[in-house]
Structure formats: C-alpha cells, structure tokens
DSSP file (Angstrom, degrees, kcal/mol; ACC not computed):
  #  RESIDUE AA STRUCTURE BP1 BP2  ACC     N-H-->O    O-->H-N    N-H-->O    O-->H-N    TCO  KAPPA ALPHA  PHI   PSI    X-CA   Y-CA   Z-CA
    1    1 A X              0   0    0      0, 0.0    46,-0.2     0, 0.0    47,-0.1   0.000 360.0 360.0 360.0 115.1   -7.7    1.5   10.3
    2    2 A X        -     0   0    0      1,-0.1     2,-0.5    45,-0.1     3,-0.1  -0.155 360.0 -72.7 -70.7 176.6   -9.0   -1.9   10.5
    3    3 A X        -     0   0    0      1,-0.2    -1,-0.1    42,-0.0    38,-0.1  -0.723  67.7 -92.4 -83.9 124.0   -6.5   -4.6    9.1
    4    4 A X        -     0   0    0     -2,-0.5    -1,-0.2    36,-0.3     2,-0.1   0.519  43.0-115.6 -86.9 164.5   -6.5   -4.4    5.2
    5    5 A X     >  -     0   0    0      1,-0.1     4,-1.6    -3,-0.1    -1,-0.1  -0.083  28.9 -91.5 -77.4-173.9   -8.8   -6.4    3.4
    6    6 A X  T  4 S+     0   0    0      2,-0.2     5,-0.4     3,-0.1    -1,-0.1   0.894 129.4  39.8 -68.6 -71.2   -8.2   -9.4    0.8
    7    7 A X  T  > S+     0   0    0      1,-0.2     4,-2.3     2,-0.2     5,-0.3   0.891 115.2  49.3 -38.3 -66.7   -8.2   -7.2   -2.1
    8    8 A X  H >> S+     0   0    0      2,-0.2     4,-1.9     3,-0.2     3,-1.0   0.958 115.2  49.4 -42.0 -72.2   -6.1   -4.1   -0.3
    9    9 A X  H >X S+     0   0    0     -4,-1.6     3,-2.1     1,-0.3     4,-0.5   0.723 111.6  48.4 -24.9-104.0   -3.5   -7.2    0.8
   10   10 A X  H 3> S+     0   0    0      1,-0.4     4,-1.2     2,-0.3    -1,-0.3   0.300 113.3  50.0 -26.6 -36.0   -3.4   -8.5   -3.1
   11   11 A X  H <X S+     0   0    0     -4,-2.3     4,-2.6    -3,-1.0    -1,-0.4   0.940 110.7  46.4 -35.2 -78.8   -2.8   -5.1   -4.1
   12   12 A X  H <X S+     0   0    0     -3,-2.1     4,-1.3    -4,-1.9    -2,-0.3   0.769 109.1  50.5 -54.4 -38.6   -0.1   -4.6   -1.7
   13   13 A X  H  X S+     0   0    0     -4,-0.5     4,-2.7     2,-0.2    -1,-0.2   0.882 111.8  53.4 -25.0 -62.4    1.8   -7.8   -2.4
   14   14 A X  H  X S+     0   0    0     -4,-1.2     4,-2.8     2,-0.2     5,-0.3   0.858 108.0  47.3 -49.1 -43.9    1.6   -6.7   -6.4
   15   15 A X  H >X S+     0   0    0     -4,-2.6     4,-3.3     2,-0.2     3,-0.6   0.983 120.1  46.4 -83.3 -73.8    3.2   -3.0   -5.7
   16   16 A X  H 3X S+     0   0    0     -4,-1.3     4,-1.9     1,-0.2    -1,-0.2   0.704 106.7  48.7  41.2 -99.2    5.8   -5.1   -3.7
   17   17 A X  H 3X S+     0   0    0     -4,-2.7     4,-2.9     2,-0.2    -1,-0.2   0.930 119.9  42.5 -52.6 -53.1    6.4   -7.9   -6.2
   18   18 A X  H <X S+     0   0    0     -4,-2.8     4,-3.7    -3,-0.6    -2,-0.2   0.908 113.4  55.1 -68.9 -44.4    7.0   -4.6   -8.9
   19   19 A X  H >< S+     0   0    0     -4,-3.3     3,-0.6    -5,-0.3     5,-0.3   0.860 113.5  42.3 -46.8 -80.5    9.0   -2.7   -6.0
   20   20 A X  H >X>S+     0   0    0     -4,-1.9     5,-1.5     1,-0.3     3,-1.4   0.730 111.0  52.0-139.1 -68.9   11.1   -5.6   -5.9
   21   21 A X  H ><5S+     0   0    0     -4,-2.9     3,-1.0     1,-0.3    -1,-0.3   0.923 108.3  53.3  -3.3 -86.8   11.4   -6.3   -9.6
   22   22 A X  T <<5S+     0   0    0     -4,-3.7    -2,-0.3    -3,-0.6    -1,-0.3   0.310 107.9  47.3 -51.0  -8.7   12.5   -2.9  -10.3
   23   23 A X  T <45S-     0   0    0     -3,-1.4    -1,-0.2    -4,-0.1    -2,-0.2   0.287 107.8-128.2 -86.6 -16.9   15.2   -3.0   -7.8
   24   24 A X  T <<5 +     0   0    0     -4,-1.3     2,-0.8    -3,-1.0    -3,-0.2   0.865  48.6 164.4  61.0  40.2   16.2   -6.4   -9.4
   25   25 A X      < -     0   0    0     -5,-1.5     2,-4.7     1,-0.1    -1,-0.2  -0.720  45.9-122.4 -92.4 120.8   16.1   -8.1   -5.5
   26   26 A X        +     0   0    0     -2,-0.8    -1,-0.1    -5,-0.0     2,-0.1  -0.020  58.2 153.4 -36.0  34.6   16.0  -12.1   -6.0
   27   27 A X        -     0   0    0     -2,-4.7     2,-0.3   -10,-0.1     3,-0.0  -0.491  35.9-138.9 -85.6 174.5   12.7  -12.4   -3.9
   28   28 A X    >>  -     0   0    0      1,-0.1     4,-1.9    -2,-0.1     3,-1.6  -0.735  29.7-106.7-115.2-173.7   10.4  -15.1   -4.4
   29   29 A X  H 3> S+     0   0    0      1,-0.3     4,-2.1    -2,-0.3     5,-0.3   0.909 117.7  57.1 -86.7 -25.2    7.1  -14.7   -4.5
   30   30 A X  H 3> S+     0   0    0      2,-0.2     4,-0.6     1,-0.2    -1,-0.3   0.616 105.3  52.7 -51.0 -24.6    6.8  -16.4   -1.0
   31   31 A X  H <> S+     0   0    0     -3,-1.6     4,-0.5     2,-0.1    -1,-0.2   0.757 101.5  59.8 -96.0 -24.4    8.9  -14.0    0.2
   32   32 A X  H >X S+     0   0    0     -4,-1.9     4,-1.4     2,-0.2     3,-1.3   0.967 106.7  46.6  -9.4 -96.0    6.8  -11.3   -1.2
   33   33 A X  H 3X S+     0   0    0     -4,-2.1     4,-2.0     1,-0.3    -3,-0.2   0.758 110.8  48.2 -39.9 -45.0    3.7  -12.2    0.8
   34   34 A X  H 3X S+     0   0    0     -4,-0.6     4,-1.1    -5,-0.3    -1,-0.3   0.704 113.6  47.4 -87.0  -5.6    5.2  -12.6    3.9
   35   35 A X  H <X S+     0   0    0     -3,-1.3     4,-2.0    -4,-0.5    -2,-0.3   0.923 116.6  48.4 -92.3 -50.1    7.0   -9.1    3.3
   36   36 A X  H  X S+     0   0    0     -4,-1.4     4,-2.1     1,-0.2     3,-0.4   0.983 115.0  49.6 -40.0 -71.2    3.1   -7.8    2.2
   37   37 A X  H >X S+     0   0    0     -4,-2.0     4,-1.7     2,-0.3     3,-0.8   0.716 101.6  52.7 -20.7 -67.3    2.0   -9.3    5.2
   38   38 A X  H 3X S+     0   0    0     -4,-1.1     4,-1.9     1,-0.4    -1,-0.3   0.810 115.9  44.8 -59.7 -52.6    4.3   -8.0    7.7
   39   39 A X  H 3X S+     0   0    0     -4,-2.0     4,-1.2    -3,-0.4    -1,-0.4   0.605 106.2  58.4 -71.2 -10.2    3.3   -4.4    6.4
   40   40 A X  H << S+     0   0    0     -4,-2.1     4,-0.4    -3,-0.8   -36,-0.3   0.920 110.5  44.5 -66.5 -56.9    0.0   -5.2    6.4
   41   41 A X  H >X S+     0   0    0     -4,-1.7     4,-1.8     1,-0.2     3,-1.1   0.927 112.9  45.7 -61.7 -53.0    0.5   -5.9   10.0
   42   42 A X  H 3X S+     0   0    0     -4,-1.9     4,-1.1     1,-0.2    -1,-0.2   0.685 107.0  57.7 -82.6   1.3    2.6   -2.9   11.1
   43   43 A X  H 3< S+     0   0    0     -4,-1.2     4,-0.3     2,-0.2    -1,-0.2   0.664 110.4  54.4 -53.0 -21.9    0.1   -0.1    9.1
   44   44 A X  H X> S+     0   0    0     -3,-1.1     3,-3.4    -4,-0.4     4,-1.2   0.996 112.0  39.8 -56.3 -76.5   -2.5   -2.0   11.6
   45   45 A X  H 3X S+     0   0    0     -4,-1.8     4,-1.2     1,-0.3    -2,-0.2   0.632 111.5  51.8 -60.8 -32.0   -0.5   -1.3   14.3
   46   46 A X  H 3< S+     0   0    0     -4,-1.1    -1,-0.3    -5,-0.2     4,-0.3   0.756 111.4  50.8 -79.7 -24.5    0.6    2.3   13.5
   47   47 A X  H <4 S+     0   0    0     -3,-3.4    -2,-0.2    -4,-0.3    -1,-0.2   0.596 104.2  60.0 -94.4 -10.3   -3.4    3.3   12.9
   48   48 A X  H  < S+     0   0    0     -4,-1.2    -1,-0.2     1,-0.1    -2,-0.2   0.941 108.6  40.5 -69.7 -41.9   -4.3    1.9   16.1
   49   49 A X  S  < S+     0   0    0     -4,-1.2    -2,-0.2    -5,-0.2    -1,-0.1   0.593  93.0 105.6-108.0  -7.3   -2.0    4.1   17.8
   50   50 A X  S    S-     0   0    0     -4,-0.3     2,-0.1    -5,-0.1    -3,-0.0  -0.412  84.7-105.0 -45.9 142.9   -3.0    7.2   15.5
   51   51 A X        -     0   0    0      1,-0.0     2,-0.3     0, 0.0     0, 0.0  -0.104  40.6-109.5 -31.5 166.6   -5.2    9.8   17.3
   52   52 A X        -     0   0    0     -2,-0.1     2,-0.3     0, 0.0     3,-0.1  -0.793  36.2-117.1 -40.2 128.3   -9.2    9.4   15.8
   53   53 A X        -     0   0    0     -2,-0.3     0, 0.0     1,-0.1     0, 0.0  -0.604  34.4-110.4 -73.0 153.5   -9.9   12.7   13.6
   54   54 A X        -     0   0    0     -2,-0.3    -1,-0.1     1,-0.1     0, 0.0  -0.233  31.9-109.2 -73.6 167.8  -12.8   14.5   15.3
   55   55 A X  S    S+     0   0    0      1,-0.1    -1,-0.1    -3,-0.1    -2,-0.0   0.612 110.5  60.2 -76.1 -27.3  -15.7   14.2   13.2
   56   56 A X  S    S+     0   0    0      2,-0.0    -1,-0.1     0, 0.0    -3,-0.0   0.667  77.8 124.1 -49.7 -47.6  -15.8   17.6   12.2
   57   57 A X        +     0   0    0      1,-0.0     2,-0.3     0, 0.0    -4,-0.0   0.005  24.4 160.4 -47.3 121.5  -12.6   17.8   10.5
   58   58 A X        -     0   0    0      3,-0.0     3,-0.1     1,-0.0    -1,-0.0  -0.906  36.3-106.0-150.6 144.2  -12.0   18.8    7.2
   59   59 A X        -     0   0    0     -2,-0.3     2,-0.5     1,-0.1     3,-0.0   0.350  41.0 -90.9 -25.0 167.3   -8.8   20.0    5.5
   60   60 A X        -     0   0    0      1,-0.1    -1,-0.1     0, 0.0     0, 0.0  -0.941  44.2-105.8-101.1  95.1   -8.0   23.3    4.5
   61   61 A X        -     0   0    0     -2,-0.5     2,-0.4     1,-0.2    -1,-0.1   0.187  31.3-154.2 -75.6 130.8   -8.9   24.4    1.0
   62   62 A X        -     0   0    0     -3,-0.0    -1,-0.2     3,-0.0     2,-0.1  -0.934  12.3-133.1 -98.3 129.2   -6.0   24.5   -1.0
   63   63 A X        -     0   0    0     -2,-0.4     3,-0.1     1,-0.1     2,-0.1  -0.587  42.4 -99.7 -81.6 165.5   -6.2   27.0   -4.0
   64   64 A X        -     0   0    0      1,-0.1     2,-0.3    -2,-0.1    -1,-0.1  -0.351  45.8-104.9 -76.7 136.2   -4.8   24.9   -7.2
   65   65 A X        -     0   0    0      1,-0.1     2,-1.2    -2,-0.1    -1,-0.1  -0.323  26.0-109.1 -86.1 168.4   -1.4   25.7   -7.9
   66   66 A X        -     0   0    0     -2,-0.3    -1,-0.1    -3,-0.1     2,-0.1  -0.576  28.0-147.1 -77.4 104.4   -0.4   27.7  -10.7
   67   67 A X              0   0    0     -2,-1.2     0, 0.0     1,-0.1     0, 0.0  -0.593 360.0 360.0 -53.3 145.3    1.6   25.6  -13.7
   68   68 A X              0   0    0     -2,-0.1    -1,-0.1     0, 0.0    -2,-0.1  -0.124 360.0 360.0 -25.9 360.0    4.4   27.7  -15.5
C-alpha cells in the first residue's frame, strides 16, 4: 500500500478529530494531524511488510446470512 494520498490523509485526520471528540480528549487540531500523520506512517509500514496477494486470488464466496 503506497502511502495514503491527500484526500485518504484528510479523511483520516477527520475520523480522528470525531474519535477524539467523542471520547471528549482535549486534543487540538495540531495534535490531530500529527496523530493522522503518524498512522498514516505506520499503515505504510505495516503494508510494506504484508505478503503481496498472488494475482489469482479471490475470496471465498460467502452465502448471505440469514436475518431472524
């Protein structure tokens, strides 16, 4: 996974900012960004070190589950 884009970044910051709301933690929005950031970085890091899916691959049909 190459390293998010602007828009993927600005996204993540926002879900963040809301996380962070809803918890009621005191960040600012500067601390936000550098928190986006910082995940930004280690989702980088973590897909580098993923396997590659073969090229072939596809999931396993799930039949739909049954509501009650």
């Amino acid at each position: 996974m190459p390293a998010l884009n602007l828009r993927d970044a600005r996204l993540l910051a926002r879900a963040l900012d809301a996380a962070a709301e809803e918890l009621d933690l005191p960040l600012t929005s500067r601390q936000v960004q550098a928190l986006a950031q910082l995940t930004a970085r280690r989702l980088a890091e973590v897909a580098v070190q993923r396997p590659p899916v073969p090229g072939g691959f596809r999931p396993p049909d799930v039949p739909p589950s049954s509501s009650p």
